[in-house]
VMD Tcl script that builds the backbone (N, CA, C; Angstrom):
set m [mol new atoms 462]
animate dup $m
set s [atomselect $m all]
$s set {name element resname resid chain x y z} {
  {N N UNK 1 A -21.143 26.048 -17.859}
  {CA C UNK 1 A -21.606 25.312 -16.703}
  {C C UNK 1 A -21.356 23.819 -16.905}
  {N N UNK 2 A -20.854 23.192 -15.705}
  {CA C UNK 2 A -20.713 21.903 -15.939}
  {C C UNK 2 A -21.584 20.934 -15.811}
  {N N UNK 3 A -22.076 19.818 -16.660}
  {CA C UNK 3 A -22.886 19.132 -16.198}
  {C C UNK 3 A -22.707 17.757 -16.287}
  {N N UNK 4 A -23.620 16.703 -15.662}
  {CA C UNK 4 A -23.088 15.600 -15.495}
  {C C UNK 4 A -23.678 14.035 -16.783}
  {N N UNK 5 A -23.154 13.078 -17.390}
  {CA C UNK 5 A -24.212 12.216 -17.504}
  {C C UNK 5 A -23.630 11.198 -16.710}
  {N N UNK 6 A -24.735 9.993 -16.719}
  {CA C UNK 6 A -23.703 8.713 -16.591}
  {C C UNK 6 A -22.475 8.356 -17.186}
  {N N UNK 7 A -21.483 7.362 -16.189}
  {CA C UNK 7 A -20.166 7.449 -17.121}
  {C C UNK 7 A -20.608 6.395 -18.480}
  {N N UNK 8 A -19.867 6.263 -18.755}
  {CA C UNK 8 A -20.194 5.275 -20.755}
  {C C UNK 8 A -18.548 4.588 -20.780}
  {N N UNK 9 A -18.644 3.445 -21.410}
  {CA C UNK 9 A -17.479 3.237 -21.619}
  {C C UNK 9 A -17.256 4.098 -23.006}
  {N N UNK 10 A -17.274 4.863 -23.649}
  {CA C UNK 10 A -17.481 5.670 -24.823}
  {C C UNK 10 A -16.463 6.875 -23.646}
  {N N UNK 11 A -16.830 7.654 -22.792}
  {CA C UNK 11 A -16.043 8.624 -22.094}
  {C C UNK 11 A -14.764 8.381 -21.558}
  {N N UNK 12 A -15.013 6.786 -21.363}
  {CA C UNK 12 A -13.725 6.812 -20.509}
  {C C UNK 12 A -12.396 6.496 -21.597}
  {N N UNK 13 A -12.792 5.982 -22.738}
  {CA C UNK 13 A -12.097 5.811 -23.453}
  {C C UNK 13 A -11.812 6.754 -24.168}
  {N N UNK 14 A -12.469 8.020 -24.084}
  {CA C UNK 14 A -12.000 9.431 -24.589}
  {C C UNK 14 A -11.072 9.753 -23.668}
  {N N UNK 15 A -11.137 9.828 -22.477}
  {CA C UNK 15 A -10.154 10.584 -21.500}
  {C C UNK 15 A -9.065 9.843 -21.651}
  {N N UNK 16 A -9.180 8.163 -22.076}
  {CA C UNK 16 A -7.475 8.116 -22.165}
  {C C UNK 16 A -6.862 8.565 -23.500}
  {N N UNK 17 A -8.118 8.304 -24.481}
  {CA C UNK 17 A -7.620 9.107 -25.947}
  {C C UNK 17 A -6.786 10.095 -25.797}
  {N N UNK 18 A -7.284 11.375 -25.120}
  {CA C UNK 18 A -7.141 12.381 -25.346}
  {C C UNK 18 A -6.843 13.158 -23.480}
  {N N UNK 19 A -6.675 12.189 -22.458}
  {CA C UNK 19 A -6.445 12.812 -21.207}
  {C C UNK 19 A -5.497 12.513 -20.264}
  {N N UNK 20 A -5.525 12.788 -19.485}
  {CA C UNK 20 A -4.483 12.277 -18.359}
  {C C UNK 20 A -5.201 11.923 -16.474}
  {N N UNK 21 A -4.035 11.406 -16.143}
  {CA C UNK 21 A -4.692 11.316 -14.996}
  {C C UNK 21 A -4.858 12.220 -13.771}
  {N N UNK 22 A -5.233 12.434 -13.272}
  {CA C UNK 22 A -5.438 13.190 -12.248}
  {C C UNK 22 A -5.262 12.397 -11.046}
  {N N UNK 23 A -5.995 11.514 -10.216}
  {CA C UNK 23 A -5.692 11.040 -9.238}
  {C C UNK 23 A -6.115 9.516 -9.676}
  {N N UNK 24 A -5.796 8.804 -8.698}
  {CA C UNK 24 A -6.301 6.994 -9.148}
  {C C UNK 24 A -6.204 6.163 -7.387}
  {N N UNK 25 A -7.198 5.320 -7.752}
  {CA C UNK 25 A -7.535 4.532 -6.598}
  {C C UNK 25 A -6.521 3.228 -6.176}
  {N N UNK 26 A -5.844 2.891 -7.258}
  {CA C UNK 26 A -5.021 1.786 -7.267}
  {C C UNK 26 A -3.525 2.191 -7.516}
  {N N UNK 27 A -2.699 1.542 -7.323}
  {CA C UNK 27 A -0.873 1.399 -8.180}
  {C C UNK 27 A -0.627 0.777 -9.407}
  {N N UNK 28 A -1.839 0.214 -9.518}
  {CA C UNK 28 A -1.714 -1.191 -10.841}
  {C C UNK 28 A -2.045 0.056 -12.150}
  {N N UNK 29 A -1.581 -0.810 -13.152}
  {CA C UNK 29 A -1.606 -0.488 -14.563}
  {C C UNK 29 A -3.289 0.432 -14.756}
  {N N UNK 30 A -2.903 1.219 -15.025}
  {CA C UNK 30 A -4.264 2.217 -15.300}
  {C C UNK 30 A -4.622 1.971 -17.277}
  {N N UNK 31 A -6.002 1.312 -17.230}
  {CA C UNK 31 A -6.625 0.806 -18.455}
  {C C UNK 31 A -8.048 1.158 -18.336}
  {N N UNK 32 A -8.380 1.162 -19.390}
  {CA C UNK 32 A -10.460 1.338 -19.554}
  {C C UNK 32 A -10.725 0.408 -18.957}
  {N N UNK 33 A -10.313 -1.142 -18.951}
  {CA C UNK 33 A -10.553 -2.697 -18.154}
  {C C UNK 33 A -10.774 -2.290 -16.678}
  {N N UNK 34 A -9.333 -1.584 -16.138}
  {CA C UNK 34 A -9.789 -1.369 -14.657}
  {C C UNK 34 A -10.944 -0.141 -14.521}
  {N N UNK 35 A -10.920 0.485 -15.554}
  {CA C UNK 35 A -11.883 1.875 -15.244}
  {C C UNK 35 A -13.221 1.329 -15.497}
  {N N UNK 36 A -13.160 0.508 -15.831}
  {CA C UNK 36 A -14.829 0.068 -16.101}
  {C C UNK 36 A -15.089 -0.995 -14.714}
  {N N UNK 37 A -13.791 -1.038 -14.332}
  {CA C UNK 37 A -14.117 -1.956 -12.699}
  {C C UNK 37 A -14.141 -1.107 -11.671}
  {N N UNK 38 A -13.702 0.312 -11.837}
  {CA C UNK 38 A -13.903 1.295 -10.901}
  {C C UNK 38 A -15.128 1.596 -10.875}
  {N N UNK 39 A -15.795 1.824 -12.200}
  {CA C UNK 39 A -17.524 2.110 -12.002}
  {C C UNK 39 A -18.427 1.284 -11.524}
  {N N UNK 40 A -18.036 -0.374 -12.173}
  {CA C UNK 40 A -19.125 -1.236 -10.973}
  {C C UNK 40 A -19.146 -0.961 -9.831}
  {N N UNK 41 A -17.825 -0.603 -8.994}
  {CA C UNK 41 A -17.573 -0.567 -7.723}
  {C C UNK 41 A -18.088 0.648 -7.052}
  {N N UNK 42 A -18.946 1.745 -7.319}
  {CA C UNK 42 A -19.388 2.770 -6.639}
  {C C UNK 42 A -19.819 3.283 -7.671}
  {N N UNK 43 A -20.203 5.209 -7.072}
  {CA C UNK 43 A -20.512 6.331 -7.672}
  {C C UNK 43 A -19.364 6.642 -8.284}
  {N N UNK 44 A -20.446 7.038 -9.737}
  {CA C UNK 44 A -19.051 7.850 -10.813}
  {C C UNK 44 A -19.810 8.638 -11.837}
  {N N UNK 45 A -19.602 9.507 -12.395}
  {CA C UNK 45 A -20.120 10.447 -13.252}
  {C C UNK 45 A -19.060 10.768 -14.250}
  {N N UNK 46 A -19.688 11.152 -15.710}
  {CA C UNK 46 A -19.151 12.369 -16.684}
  {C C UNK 46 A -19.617 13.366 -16.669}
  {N N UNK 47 A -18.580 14.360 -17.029}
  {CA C UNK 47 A -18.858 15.838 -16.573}
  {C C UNK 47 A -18.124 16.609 -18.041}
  {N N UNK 48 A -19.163 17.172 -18.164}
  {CA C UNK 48 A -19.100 18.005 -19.590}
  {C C UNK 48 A -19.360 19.560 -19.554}
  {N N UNK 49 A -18.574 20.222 -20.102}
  {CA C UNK 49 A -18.831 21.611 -20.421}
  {C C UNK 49 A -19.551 21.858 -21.878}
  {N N UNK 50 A -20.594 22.222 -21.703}
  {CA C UNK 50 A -21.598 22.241 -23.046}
  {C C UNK 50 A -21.420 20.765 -23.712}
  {N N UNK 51 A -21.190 20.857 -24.760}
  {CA C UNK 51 A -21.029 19.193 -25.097}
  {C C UNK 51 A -19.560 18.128 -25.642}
  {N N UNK 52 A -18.679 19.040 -24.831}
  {CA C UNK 52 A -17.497 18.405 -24.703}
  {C C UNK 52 A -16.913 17.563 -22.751}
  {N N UNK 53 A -16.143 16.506 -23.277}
  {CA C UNK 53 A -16.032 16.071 -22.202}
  {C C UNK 53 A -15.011 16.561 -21.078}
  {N N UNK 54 A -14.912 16.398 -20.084}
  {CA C UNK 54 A -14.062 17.379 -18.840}
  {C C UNK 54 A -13.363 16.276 -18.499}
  {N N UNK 55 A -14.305 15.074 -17.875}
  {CA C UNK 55 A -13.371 14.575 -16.551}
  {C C UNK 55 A -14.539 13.460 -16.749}
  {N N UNK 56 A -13.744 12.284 -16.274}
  {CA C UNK 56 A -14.925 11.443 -15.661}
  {C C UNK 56 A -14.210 10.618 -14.062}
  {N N UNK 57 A -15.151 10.784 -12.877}
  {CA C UNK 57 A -14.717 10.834 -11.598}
  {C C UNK 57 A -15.586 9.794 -10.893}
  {N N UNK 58 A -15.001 8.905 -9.956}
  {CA C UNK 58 A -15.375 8.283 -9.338}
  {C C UNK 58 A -14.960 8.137 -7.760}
  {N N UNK 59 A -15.480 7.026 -6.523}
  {CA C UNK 59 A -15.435 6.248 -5.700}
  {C C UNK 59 A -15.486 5.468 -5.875}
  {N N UNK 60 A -13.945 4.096 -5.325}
  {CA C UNK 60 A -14.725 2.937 -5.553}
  {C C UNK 60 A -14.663 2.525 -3.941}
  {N N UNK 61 A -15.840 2.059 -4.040}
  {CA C UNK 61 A -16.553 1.408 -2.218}
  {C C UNK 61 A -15.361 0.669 -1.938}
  {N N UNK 62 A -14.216 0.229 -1.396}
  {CA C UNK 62 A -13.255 -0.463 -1.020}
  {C C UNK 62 A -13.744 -1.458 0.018}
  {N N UNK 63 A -13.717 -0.875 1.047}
  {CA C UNK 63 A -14.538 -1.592 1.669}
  {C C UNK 63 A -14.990 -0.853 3.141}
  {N N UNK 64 A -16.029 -1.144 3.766}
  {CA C UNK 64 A -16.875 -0.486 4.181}
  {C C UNK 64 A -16.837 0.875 5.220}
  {N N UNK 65 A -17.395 1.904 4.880}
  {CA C UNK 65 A -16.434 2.992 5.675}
  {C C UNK 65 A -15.280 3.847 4.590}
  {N N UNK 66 A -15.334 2.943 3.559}
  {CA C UNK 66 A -13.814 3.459 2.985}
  {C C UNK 66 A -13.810 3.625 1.457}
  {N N UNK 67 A -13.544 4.519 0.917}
  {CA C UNK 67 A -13.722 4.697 -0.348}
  {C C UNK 67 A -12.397 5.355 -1.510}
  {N N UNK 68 A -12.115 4.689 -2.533}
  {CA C UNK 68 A -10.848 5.277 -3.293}
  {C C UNK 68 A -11.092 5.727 -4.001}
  {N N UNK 69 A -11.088 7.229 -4.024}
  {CA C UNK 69 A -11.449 8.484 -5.090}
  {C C UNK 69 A -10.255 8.028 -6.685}
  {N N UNK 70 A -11.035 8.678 -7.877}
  {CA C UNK 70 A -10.281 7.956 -9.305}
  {C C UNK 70 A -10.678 9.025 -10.025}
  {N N UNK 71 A -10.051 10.140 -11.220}
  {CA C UNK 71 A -10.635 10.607 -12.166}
  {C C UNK 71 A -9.522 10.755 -13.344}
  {N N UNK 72 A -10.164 10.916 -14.205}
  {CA C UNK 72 A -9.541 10.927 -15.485}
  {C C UNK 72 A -10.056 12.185 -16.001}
  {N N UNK 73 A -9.020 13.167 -16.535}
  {CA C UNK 73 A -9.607 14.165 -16.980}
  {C C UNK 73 A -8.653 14.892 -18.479}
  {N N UNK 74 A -10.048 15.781 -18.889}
  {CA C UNK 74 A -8.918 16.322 -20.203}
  {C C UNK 74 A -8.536 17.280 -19.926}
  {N N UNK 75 A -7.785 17.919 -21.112}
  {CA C UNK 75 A -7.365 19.200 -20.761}
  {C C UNK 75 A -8.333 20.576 -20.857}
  {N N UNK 76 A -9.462 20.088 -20.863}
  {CA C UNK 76 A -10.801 21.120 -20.949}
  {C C UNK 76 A -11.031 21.340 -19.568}
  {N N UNK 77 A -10.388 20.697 -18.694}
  {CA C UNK 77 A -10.374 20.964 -17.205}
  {C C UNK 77 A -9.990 22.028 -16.823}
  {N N UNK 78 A -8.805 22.991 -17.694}
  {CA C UNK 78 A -7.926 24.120 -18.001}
  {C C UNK 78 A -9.211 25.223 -17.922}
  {N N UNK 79 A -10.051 25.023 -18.372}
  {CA C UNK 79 A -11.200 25.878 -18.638}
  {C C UNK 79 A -12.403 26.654 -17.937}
  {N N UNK 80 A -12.356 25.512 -16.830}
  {CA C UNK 80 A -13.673 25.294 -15.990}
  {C C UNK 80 A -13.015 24.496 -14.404}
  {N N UNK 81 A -11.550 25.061 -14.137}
  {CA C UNK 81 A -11.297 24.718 -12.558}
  {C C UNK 81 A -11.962 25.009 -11.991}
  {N N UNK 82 A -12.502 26.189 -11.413}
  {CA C UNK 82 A -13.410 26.146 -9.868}
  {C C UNK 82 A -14.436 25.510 -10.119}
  {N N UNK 83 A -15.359 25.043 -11.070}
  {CA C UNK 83 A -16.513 24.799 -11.337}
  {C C UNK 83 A -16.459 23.218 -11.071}
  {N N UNK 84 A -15.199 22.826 -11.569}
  {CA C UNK 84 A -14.290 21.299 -11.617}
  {C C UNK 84 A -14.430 20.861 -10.109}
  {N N UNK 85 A -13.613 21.945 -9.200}
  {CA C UNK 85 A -12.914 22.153 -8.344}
  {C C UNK 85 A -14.495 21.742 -7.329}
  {N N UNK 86 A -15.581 22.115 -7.955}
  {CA C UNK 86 A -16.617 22.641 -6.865}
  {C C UNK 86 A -17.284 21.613 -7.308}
  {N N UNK 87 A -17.827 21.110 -8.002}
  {CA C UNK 87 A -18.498 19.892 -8.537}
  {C C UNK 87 A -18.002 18.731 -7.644}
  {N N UNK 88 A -16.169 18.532 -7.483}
  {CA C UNK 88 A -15.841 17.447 -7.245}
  {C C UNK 88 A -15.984 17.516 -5.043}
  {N N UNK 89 A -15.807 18.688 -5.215}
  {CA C UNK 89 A -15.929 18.785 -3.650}
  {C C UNK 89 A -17.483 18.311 -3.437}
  {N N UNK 90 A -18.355 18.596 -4.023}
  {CA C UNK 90 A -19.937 18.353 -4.269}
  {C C UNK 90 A -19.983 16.529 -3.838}
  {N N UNK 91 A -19.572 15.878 -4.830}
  {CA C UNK 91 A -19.681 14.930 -4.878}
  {C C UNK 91 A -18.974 14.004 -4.128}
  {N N UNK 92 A -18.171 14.161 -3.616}
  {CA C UNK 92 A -17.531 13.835 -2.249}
  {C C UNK 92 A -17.996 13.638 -1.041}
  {N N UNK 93 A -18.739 15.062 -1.043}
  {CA C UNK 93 A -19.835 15.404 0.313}
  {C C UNK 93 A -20.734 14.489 0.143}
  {N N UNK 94 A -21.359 14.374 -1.153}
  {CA C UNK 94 A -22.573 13.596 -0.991}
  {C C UNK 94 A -22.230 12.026 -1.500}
  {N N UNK 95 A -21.488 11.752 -1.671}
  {CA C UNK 95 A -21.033 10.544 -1.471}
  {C C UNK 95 A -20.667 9.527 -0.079}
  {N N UNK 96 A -19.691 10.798 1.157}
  {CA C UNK 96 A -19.590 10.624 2.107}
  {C C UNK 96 A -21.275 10.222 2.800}
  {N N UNK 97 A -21.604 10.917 2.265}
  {CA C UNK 97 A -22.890 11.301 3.337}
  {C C UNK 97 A -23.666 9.319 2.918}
  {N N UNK 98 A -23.759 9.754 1.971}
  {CA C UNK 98 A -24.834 8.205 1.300}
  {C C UNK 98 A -24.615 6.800 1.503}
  {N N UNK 99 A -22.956 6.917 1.645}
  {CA C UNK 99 A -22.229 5.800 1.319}
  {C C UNK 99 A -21.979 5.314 2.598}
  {N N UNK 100 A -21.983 6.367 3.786}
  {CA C UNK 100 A -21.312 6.381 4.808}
  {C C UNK 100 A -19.642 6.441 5.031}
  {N N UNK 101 A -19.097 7.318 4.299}
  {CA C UNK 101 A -17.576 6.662 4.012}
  {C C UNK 101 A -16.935 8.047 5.392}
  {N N UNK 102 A -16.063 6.753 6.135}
  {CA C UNK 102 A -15.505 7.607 7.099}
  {C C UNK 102 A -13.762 8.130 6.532}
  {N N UNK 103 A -13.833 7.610 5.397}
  {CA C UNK 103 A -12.387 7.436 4.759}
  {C C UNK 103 A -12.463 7.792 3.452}
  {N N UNK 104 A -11.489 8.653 2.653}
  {CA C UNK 104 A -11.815 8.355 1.190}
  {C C UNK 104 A -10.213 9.062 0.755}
  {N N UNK 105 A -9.521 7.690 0.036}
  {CA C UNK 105 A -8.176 7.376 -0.024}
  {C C UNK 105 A -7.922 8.045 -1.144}
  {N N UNK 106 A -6.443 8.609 -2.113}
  {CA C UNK 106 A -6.278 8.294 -3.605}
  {C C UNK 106 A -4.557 8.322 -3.241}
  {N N UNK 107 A -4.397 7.658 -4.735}
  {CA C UNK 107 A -2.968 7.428 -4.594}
  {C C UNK 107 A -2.654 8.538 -5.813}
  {N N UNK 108 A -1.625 9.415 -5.594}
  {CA C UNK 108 A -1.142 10.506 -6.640}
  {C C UNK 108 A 0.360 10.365 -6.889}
  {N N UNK 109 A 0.953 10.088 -8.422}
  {CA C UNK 109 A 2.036 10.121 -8.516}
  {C C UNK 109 A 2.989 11.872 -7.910}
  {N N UNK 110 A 3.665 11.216 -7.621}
  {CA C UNK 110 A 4.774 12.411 -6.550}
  {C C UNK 110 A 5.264 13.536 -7.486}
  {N N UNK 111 A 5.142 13.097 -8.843}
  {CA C UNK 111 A 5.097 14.533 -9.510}
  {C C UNK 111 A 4.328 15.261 -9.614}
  {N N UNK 112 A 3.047 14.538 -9.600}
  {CA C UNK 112 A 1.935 15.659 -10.092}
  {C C UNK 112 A 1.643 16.422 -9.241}
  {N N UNK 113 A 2.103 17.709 -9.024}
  {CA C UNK 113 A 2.334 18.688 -8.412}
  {C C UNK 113 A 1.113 18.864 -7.799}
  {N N UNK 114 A 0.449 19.600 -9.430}
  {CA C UNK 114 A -0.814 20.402 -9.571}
  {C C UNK 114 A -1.655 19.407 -8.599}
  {N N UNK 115 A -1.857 18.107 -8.929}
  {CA C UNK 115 A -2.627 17.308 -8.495}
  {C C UNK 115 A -2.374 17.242 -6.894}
  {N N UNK 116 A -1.773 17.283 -6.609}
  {CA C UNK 116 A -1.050 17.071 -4.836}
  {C C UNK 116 A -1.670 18.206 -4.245}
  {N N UNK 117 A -1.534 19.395 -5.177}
  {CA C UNK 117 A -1.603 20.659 -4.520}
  {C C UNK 117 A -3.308 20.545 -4.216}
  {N N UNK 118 A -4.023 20.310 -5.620}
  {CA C UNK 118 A -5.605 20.332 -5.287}
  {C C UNK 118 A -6.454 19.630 -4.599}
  {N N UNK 119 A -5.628 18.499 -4.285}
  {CA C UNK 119 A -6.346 17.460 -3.423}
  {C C UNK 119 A -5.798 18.249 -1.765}
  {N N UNK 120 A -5.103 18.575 -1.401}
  {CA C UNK 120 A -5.237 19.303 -0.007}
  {C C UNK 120 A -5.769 20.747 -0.155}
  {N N UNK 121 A -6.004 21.338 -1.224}
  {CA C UNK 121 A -7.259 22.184 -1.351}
  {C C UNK 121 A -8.657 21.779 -0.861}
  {N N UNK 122 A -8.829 21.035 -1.512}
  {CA C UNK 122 A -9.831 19.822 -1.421}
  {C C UNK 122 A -10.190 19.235 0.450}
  {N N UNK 123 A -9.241 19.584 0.908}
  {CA C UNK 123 A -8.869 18.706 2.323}
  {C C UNK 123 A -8.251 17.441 2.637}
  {N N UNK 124 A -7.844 16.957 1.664}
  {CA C UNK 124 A -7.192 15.265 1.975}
  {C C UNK 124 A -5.621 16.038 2.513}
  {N N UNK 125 A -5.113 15.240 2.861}
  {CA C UNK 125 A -3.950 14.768 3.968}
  {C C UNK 125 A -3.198 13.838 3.336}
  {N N UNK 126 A -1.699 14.184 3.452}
  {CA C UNK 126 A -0.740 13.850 2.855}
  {C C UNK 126 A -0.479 12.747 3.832}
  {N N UNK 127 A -0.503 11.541 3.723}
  {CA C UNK 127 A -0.528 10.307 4.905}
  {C C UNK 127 A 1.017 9.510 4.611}
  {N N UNK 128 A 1.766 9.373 3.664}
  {CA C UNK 128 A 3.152 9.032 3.695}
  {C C UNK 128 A 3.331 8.349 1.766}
  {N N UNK 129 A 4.239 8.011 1.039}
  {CA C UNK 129 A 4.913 8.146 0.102}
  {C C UNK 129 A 5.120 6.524 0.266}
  {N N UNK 130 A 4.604 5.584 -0.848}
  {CA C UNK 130 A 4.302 4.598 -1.267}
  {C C UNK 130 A 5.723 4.347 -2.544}
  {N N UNK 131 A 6.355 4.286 -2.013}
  {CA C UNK 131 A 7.911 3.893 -2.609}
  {C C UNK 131 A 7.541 2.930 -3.970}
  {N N UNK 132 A 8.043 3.371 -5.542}
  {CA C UNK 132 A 8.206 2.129 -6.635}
  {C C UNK 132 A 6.931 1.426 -6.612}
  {N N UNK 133 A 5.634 2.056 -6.050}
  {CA C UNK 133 A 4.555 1.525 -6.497}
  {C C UNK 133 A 3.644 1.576 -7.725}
  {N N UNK 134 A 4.056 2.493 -8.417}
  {CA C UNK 134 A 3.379 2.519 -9.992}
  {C C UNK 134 A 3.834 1.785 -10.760}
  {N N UNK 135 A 3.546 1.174 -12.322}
  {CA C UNK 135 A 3.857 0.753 -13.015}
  {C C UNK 135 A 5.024 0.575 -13.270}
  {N N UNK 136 A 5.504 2.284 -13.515}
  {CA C UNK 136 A 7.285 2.663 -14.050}
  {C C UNK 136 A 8.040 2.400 -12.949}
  {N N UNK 137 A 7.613 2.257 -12.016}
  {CA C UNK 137 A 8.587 2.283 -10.613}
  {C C UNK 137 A 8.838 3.247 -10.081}
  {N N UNK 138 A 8.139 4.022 -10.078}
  {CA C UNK 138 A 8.081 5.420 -9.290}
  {C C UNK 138 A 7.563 5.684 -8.476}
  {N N UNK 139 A 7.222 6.262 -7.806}
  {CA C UNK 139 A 6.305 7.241 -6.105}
  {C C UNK 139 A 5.238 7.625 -6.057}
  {N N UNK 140 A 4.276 7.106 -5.754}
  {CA C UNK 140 A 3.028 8.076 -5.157}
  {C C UNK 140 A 2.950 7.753 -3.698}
  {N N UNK 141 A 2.477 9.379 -3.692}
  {CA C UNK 141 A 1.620 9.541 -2.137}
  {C C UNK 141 A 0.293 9.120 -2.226}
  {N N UNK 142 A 0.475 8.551 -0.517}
  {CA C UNK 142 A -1.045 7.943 -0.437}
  {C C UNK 142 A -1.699 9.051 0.428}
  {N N UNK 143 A -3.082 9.712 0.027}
  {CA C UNK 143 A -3.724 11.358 0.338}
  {C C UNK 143 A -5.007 10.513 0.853}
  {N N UNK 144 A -5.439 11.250 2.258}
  {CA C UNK 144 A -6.851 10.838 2.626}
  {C C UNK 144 A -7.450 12.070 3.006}
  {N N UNK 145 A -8.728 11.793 2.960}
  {CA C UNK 145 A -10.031 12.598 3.741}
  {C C UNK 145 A -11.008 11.593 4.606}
  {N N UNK 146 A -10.931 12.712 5.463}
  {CA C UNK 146 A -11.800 12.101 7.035}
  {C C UNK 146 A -13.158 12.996 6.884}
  {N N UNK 147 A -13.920 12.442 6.037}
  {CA C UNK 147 A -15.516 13.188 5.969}
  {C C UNK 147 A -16.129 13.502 7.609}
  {N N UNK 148 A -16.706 14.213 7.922}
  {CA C UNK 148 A -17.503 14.358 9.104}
  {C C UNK 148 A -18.370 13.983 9.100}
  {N N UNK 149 A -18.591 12.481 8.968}
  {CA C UNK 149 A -19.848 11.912 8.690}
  {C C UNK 149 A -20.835 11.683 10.312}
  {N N UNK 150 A -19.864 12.376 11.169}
  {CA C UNK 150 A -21.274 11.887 12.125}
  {C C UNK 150 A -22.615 13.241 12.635}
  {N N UNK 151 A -22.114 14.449 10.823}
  {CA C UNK 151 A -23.192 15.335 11.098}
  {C C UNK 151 A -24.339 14.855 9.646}
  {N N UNK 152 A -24.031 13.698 9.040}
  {CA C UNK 152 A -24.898 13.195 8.242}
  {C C UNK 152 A -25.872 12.841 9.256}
  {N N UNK 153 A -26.948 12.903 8.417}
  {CA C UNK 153 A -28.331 12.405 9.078}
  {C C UNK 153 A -28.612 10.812 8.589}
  {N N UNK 154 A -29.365 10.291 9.608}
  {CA C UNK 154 A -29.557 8.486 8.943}
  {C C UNK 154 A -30.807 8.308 8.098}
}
mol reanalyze $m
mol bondsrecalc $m
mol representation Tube
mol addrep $m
């Protein structure tokens, strides 16, 4: 079963130890520096299977209405997908709901298949292909979700 703590800069610096990315809120250089600026900026959690680490996932509030989904995860993710899969849909919902977010963006490099594929599992929307915007000079798609926030309650 998966469970959550606060993120730590101690986790996030495991997932780059030892992880990869999954999705990211920005094009710029992906570091613990910006990941520790993704957590001031919203909700974010670590997520552990017994007492190893999974993933650590965030929102950052962009700006109002609008939010850029970010996670870093290991390969213990291999282990515990639907649970992954269902946690992160979890926290989405209730993020939408709290935050009010009528928007919630991520940018995914154009290879990562797997990743492309789970985020329109997920429900985000393939919105168009961000040309030589990563680091290396390569492609990501920019993926959104349109929460139904006007069946949140106030």
């Amino acid at each position: 079963m998966l469970t959550e703590q606060p993120i730590s800069v101690k986790h996030l610096k495991e997932t780059y130890a030892r992880g990869r990315i999954y999705l990211k809120s920005t094009p710029f250089h992906d570091s613990v520096d910006i990941a520790k600026k993704y957590v001031a900026y919203g909700p974010s959690v670590s997520l552990f299977l017994e007492d190893t680490l999974v993933a650590c996932i965030g929102i950052v509030l962009s700006s109002p209405g609008v939010g850029a989904a970010w996670a870093r995860v290991t390969d213990e993710v291999e282990k515990c997908p639907l649970q992954f899969t269902r946690y992160v849909h979890r926290f989405i919902e209730n993020a939408a709901e709290e935050f009010h977010l009528r928007r919630i963006e991520v940018l995914v490099d154009k290879k990562f298949y797997k990743s492309i594929n789970w985020l329109l599992f997920l429900g985000f929307e393939r919105e168009g292909l961000l040309r030589k915007v990563n680091p290396d000079g390569s492609d990501s798609y920019i993926m959104a979700l349109f929460p139904d926030i006007e069946n949140y309650s106030e």
